[in-house]
VMD Tcl script that draws the C-alpha trace (Angstrom):
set ca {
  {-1.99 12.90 -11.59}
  {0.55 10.81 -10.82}
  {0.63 6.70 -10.29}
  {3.60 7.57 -7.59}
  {4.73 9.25 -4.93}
  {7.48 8.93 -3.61}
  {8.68 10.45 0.18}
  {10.88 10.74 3.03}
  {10.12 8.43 6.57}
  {12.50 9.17 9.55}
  {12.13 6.07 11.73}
  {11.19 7.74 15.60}
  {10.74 4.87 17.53}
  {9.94 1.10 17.82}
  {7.67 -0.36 20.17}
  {7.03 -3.54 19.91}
  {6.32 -4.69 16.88}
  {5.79 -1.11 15.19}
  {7.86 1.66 14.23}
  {6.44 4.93 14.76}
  {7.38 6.98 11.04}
  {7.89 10.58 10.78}
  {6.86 11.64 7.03}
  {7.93 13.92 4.78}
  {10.64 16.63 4.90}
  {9.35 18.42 7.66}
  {8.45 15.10 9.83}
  {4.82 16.80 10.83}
  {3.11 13.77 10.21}
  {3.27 10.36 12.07}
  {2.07 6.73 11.63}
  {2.62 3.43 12.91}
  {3.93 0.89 10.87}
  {4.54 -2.53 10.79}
  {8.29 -3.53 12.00}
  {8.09 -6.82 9.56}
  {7.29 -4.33 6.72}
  {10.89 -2.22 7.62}
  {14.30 -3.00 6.27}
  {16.32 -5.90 8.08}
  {18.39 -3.77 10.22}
  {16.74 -0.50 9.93}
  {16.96 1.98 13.49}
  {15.27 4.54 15.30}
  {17.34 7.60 13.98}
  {16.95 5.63 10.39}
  {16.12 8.00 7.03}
  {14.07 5.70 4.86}
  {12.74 6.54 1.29}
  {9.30 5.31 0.88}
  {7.58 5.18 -2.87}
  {3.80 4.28 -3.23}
  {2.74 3.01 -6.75}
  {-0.89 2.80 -7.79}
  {-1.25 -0.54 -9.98}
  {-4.32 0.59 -12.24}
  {-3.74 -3.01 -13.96}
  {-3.93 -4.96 -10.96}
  {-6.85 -3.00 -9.63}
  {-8.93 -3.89 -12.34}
  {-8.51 -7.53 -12.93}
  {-9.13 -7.61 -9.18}
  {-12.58 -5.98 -9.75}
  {-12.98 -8.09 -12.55}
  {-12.15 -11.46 -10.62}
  {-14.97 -9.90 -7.79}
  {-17.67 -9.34 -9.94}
  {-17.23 -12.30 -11.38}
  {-17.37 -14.25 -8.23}
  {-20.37 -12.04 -7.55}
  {-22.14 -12.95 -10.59}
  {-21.43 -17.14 -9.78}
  {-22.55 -16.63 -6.47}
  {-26.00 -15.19 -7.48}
  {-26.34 -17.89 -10.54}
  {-26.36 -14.61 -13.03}
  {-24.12 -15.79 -16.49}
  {-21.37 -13.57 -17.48}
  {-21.71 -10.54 -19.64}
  {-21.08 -10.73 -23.51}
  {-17.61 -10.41 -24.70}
  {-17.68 -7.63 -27.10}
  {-17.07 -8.44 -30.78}
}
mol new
graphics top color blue
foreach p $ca { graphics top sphere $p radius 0.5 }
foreach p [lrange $ca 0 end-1] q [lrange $ca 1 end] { graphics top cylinder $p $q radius 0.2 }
display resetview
């Protein structure tokens, strides 16, 4: 599987302070999405290319800072480095 994907958004509408996105080739699917989050300048009518990376590194040293807070918090020590 893939740590990417990377997609089409057509920018429908803004109301407020969201922009409703239409996803994908085919525009089937919708979500809101935060206007501070687009592109300085972007439109309604605007083709955006969106690209999602999953950060497998960064994921784990945030479990690892977590359960580590978890452990100080109930007084338990750390776990043994292994050799």
């Amino acid at each position: 599987m893939k740590a990417e994907k990377k997609f089409r958004a057509l920018i429908d509408r803004i109301e407020g302070n969201q922009g409703v996105l239409l996803l994908g080739e085919e525009e089937r699917e919708a979500i809101d999405f935060p206007k501070s989050f687009l592109p300085e300048g972007a439109r309604e009518g605007d083709i955006l290319t969106v690209k999602i990376r999953l950060e497998s590194r960064k994921t784990k040293e945030a479990k690892e800072k977590v359960a580590k807070l978890i452990r100080k918090v109930q007084g338990l020590k750390p776990p043994l480095s292994p050799p």
